[in-house]
N, C-alpha and C positions, 0 to 999 in steps of 0.2 A: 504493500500500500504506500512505501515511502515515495519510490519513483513514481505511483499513480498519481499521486498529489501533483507535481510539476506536470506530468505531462493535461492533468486536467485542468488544470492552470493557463497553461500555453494554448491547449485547444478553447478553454471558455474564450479567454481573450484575444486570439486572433478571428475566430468564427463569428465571434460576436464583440468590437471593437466599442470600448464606452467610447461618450463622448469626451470624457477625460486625456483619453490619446488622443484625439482629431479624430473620432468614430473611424481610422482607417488601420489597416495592420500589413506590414509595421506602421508606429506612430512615423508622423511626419520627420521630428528630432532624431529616429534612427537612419544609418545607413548598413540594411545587414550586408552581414560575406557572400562574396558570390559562392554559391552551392558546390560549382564547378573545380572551384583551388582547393585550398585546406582541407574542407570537410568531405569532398569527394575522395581525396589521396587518403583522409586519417582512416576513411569507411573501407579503402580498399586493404591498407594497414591490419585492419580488424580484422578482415577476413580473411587475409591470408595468414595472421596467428593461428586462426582458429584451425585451419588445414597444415601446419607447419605443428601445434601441438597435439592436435590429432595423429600427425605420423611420428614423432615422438612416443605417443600413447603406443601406436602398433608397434614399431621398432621395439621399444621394451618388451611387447609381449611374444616377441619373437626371439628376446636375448639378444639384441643386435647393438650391440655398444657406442660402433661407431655413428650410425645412424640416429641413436638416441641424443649421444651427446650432439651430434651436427645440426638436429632440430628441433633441439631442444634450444639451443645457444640463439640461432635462426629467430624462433621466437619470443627469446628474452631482448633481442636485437629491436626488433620489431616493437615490442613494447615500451622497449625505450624511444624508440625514435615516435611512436604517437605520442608520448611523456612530450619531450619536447616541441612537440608539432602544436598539441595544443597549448601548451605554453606559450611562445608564439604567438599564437592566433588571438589570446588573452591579450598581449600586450600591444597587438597591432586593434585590436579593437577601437573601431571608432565610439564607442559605447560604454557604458560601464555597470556596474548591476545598480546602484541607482539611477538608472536611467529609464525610468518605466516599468511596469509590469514585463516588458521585453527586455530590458537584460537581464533584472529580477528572475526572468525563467530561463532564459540562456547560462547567467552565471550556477543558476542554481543545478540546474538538470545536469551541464556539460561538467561543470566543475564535481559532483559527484561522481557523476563517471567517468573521469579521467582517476578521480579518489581510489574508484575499483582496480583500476586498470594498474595505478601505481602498486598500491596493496597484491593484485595478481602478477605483476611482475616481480616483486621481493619474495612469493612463494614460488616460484618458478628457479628464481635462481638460489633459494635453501635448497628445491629441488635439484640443480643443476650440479650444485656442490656435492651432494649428497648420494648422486650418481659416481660422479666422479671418485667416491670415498667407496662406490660399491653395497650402498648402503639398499637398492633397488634392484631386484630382479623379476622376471616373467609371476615367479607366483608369491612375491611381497614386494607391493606397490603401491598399496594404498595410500602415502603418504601423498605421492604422485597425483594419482586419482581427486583426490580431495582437490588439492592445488590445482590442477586443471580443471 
């Protein structure tokens, strides 16, 4: 229900724009990101972790050392480089989270999940270490599991 809150936030207020913003969404005062740069390359970023720690996951359960460590690393890589992408994007912001109920729900929504992303990237690499210590194999993983 936490992340329901923002996103029913964002949809009240852009579907139905008070008069408060200029009845228009975005308010007048915003200029948003084009879709196409940052948030189009950090969504590809996402997706390709999510396929980079999924072959990680198999590679383990195959026993395959080097292939675990390689993409497992791959998408610790990845995770940091959305880390800094949206940071970035934070500070080119023409905007700010006082600045309307829209950066109020952009700061809010975006900045939580990036929170996740930072947080699953620090278990990824306990996990990574933890491989590398031999601490994971095909049938005790769960550490893994969880973390991913």
């Amino acid at each position: 229900f936490f992340f329901l809150s923002f996103f029913w936030a964002f949809f009240h207020s852009s579907l139905s724009p008070n008069i408060d913003i200029g009845a228009m969404w975005p308010p007048l005062s915003i200029t948003p990101f084009n879709p196409f740069h940052i948030p189009l390359l950090n969504t590809i970023i996402l997706i390709s972790s999510g396929v980079t720690v999924t072959w990680a996951h198999h590679a383990l359960m195959e026993n395959n050392l080097t292939q675990t460590n390689q993409s497992l690393f791959i998408t610790i890589i990845l995770g940091i480089y959305f880390t800094i992408l949206q940071a970035y994007e934070y500070l080119e912001a023409p905007f700010s989270i006082a600045d309307s109920i829209y950066g109020a729900t952009f700061f809010m929504a975006t900045g939580f999940h990036g929170l996740h992303v930072i947080i699953g990237t620090l278990f990824l690499i306990v996990c990574f270490i933890r491989h590398l210590s031999n601490h994971f194999s095909s049938a005790h993983h769960f550490g893994f599991e969880a973390a991913a």
